[in-house]
C-alpha positions as a Markdown table, in Angstrom:
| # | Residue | x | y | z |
|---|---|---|---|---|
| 1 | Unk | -15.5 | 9.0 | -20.3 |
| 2 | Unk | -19.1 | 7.8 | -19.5 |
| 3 | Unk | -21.2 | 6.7 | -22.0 |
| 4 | Unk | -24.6 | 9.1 | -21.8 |
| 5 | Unk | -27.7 | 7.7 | -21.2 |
| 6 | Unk | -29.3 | 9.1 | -24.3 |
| 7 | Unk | -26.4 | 7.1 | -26.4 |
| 8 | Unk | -26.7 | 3.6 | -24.9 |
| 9 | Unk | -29.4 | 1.8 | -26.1 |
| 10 | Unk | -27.5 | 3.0 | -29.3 |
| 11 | Unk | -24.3 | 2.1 | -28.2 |
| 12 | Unk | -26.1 | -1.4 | -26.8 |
| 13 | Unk | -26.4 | -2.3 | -30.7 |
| 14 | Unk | -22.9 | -1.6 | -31.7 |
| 15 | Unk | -21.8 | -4.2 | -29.6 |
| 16 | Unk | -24.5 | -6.4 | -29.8 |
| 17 | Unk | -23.2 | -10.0 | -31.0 |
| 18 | Unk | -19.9 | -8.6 | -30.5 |
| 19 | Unk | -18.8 | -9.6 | -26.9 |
| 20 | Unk | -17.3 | -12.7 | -26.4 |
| 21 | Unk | -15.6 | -14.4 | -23.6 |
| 22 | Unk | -12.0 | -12.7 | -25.1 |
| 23 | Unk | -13.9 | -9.4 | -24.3 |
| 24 | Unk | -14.3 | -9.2 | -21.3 |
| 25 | Unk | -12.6 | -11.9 | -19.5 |
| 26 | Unk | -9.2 | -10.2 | -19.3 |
| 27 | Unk | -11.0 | -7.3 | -17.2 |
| 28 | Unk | -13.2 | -9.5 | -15.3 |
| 29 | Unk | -9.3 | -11.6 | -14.5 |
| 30 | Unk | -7.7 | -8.3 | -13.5 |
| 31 | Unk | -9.9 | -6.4 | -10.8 |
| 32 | Unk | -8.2 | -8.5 | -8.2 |
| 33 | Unk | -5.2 | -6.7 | -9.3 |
| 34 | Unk | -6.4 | -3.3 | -8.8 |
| 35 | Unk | -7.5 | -2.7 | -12.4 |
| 36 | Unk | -8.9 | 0.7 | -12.8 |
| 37 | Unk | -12.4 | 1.4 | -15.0 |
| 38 | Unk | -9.9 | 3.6 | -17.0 |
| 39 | Unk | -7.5 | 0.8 | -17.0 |
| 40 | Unk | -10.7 | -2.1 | -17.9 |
| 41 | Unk | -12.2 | 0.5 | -20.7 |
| 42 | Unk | -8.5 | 0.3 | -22.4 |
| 43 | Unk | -8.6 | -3.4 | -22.4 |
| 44 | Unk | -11.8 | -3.8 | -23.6 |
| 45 | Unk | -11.3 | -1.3 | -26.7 |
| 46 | Unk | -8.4 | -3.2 | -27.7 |
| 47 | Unk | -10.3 | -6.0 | -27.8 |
| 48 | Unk | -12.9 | -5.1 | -29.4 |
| 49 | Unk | -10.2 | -3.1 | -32.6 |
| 50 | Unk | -9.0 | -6.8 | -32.8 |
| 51 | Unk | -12.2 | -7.8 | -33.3 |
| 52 | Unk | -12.6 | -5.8 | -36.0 |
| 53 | Unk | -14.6 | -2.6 | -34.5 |
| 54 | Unk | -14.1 | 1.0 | -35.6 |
| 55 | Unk | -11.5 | 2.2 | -33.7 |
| 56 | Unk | -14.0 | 5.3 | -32.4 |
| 57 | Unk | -17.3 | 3.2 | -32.1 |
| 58 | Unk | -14.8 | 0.9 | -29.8 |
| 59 | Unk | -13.8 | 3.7 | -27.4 |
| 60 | Unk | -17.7 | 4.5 | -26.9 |
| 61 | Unk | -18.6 | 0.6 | -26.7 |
| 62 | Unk | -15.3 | -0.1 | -24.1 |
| 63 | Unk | -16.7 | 2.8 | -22.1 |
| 64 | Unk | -20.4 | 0.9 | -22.2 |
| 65 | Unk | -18.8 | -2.4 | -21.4 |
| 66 | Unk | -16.6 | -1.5 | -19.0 |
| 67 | Unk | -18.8 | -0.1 | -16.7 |
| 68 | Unk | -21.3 | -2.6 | -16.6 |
| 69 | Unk | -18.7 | -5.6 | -16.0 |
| 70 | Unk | -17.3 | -3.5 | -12.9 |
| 71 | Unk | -21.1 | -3.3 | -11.7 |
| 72 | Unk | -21.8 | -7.1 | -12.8 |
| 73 | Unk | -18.5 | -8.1 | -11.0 |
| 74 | Unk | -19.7 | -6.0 | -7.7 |
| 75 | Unk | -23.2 | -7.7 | -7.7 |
| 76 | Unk | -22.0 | -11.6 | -8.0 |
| 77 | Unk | -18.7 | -11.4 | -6.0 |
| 78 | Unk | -19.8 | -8.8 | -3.2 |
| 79 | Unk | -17.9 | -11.2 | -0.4 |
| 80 | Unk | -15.1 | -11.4 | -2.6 |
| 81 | Unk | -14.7 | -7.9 | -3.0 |
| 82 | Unk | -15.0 | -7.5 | 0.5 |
| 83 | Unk | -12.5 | -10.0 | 1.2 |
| 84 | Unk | -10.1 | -8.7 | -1.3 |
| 85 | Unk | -10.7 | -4.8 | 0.0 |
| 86 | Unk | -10.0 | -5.9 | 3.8 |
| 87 | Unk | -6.9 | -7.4 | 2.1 |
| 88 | Unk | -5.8 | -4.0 | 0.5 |
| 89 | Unk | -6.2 | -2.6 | 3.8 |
| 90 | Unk | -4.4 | -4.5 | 6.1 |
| 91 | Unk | -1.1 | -4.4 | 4.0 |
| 92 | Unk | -1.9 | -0.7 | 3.7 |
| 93 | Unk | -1.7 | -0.3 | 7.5 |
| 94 | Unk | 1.2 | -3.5 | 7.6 |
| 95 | Unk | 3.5 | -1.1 | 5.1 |
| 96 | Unk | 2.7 | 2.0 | 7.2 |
| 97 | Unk | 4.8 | 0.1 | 9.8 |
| 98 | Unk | 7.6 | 0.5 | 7.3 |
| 99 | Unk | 8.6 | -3.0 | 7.2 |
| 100 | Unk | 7.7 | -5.1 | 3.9 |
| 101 | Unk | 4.6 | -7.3 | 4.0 |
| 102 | Unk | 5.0 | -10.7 | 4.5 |
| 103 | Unk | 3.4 | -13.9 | 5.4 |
| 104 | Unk | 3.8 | -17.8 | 6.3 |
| 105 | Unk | 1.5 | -20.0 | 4.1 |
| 106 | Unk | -0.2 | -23.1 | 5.7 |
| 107 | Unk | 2.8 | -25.8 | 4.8 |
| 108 | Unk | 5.0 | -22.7 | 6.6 |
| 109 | Unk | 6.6 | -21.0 | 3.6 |
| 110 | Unk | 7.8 | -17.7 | 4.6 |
| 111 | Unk | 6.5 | -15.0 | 1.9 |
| 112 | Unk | 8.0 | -11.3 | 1.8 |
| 113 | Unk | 6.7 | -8.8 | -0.9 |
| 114 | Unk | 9.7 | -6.9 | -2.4 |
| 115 | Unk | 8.3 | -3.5 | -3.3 |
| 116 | Unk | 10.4 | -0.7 | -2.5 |
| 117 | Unk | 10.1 | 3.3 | -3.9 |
| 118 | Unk | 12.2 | 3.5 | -6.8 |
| 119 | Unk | 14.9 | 5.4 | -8.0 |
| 120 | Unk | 15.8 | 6.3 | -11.6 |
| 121 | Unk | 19.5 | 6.3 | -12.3 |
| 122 | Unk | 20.8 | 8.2 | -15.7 |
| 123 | Unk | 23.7 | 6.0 | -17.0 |
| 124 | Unk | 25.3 | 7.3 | -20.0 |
| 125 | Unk | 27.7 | 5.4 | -22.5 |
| 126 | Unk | 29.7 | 6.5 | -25.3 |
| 127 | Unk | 26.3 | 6.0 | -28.0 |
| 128 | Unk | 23.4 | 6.8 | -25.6 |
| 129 | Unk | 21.7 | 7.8 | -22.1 |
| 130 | Unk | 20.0 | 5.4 | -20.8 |
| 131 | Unk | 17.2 | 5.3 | -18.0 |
| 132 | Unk | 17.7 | 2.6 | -15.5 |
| 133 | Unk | 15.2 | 1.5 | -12.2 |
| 134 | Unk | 17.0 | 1.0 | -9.1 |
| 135 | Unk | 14.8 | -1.0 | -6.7 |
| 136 | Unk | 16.9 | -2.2 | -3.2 |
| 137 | Unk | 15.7 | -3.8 | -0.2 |
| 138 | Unk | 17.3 | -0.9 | 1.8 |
| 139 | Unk | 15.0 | 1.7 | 0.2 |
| 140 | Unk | 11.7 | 2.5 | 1.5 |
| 141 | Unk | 8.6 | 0.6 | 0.7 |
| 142 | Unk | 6.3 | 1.3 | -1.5 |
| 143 | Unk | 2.9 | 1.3 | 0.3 |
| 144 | Unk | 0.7 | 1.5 | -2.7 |
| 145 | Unk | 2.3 | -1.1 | -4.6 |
| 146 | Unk | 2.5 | -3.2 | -1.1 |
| 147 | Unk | -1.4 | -2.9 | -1.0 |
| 148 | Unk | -2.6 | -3.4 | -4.7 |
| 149 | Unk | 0.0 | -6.8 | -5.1 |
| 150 | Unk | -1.0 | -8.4 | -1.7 |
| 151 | Unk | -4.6 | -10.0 | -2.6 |
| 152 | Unk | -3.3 | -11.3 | -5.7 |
| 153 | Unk | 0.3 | -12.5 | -4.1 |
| 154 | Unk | -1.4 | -14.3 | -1.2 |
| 155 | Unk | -4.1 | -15.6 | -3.1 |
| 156 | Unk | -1.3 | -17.0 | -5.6 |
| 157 | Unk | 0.8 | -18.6 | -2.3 |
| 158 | Unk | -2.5 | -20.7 | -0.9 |
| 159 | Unk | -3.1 | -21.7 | -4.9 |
| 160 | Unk | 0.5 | -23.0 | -4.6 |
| 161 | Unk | 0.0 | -24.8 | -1.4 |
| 162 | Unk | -3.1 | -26.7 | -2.5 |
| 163 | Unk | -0.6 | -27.6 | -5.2 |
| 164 | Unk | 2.2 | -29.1 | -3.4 |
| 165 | Unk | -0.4 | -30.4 | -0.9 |
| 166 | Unk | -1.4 | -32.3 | -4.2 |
| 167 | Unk | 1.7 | -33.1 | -5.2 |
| 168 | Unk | 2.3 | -34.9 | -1.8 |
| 169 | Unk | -0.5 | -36.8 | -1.9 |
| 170 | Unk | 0.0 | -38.3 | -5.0 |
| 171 | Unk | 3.4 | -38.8 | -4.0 |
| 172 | Unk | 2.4 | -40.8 | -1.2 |
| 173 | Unk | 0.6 | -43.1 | -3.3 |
| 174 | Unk | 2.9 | -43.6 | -6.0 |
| 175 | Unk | 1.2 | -41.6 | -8.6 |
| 176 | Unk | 3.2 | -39.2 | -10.8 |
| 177 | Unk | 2.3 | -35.8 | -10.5 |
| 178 | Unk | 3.7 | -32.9 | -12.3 |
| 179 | Unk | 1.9 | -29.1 | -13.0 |
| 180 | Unk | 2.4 | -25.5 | -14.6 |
| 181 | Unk | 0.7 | -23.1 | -12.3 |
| 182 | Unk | -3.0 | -24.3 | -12.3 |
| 183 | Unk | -2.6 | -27.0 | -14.9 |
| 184 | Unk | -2.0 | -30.3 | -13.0 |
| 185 | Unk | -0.6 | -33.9 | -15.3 |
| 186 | Unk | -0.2 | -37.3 | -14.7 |
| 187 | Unk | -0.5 | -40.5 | -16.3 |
| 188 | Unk | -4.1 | -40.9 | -17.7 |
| 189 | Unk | -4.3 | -44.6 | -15.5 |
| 190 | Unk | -4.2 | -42.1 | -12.5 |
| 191 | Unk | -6.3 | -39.0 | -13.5 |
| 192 | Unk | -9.5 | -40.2 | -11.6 |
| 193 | Unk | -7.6 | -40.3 | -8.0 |
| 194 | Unk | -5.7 | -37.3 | -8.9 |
| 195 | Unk | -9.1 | -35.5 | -9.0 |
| 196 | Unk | -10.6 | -37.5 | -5.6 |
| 197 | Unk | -6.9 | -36.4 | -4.2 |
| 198 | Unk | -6.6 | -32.8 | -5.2 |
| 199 | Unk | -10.5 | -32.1 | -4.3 |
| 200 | Unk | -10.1 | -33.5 | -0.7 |
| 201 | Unk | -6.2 | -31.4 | -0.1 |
| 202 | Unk | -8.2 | -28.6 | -1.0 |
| 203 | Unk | -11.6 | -29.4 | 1.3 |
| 204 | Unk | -8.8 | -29.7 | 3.7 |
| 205 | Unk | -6.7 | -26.8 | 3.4 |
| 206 | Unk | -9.7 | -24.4 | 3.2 |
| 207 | Unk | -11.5 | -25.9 | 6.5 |
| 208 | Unk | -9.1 | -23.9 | 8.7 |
| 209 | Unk | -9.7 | -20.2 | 9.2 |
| 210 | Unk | -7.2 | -19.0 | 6.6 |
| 211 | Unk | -8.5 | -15.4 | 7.4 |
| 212 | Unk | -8.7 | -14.9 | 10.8 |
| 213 | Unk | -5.3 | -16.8 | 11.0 |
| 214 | Unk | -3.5 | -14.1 | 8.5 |
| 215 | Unk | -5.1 | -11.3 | 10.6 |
| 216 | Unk | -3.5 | -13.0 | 13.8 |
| 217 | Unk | 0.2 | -13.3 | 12.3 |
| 218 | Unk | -0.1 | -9.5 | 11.4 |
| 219 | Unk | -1.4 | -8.3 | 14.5 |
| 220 | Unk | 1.7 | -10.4 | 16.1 |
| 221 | Unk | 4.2 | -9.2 | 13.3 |
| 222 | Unk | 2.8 | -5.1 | 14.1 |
| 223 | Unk | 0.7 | -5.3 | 17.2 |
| 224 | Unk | 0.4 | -1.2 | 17.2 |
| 225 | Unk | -1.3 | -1.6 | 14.4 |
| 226 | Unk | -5.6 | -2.4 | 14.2 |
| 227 | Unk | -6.4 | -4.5 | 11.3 |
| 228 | Unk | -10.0 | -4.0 | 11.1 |
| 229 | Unk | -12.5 | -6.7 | 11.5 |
| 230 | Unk | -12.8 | -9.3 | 9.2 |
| 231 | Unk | -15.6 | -9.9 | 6.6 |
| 232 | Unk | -18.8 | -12.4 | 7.0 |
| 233 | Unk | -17.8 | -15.8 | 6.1 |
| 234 | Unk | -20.3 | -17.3 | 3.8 |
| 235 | Unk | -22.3 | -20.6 | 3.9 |
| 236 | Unk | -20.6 | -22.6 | 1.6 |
| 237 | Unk | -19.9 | -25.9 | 2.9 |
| 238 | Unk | -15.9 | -26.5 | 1.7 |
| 239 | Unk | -16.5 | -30.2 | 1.9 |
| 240 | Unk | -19.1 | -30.0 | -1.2 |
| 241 | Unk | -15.9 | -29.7 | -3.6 |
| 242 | Unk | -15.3 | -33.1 | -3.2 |
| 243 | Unk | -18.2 | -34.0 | -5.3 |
| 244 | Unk | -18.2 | -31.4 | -7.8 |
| 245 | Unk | -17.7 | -32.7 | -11.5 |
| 246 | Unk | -16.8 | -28.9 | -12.4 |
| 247 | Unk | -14.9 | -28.1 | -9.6 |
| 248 | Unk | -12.0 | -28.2 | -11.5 |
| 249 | Unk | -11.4 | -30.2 | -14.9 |
């Protein structure tokens, strides 16, 4: 449902003082996996119950909400979206080929996605029935669910590649060096040339054209297949990481 425009200025002071960064940040986190507004208007309401809102006054306020953080997110990140829907669409076509999409990253680890259509399998025992998923690499793939995990999977497997990248540099120079997915440790002596080294791995892994070399091992893995052109790159100059405080802390 859409919230009217004769209800939302009143709606706009139901929730006023009542987003916080819990609100809407599990939304905002999600779009990149194909989160739908239906899907984003859910996980706002149940937010906002936890926070203590009438359960009906929440389904009118998640409906608010939800639709302006997929507008806000479409205004700010418009060359991320773009990037991410050029994604969606080149698995789309690479799955059309029949064959499961898949991918070297940039320290040449190979990467397959495993989704295949499913099949449900009844298996009954002596007390009950019970409903079991059969999901083998022999079955056929499952296009849409090859398309919505592939911006998120190949985003994940350059995040893990800056990582080891890391991991190697501090290696090289003695320092320990240990991490849970984007939390990176070592001794606090070393934590200043962590930083330096894990801002200048990444300056370095993202001053090659990771794009237009993905779009090159496609059109080599299906060459019958035409990817599309690729989005605008922007103007950020990668090497201005190195510097920033914020960058990541």
């Amino acid at each position: 449902a859409v919230v009217s425009t004769q209800s939302t200025g009143e709606v706009a002071q139901l929730v006023h003082n009542k987003v916080e960064r819990k609100t809407l940040k599990q939304t905002i986190m999600t779009q990149v996996y194909g989160v739908t507004l239906y899907g984003g208007r859910e996980q706002i309401r149940g937010k906002l119950i936890d926070q203590g809102v009438d359960a009906i006054d929440a389904g009118r306020c998640a409906a608010y909400l939800s639709a302006l953080t997929f507008k806000a997110v479409g205004e700010l990140f418009t060359q991320a979206q773009q990037i991410q829907e050029w994604l969606n669409n080149a698995a789309y076509e690479f799955a059309g080929t029949g064959a499961p999409v898949s991918w070297t990253t940039p320290l040449g680890l190979p990467c397959v996605q495993p989704y295949t259509k499913e099949k449900r399998q009844v298996v009954q025992t002596s007390f009950q029935a019970i409903n079991k998923v059969v999901a083998k690499p022999s079955m056929a793939v499952n296009k849409r669910k090859q398309r919505t995990a592939f911006p998120p999977n190949f985003v994940h497997s350059l995040d893990s590649t800056h990582m080891l990248m890391t991991a190697i540099k501090c290696h090289q120079h003695g320092i320990p060096f240990a991490a849970v997915h984007d939390s990176y440790w070592t001794l606090p002596c070393h934590v200043d040339a962590m930083n330096t080294y894990l801002r200048r791995q990444f300056a370095i892994l993202y001053s090659f054209d990771i794009l237009k070399e993905l779009k090159e091992s496609f059109e080599k893995s299906c060459p019958e297949v035409a990817f599309g052109e690729l989005p605008r790159s922007g103007q950020l100059d990668i090497n201005s990481v190195i510097d920033s405080e914020y960058f990541f802390s």
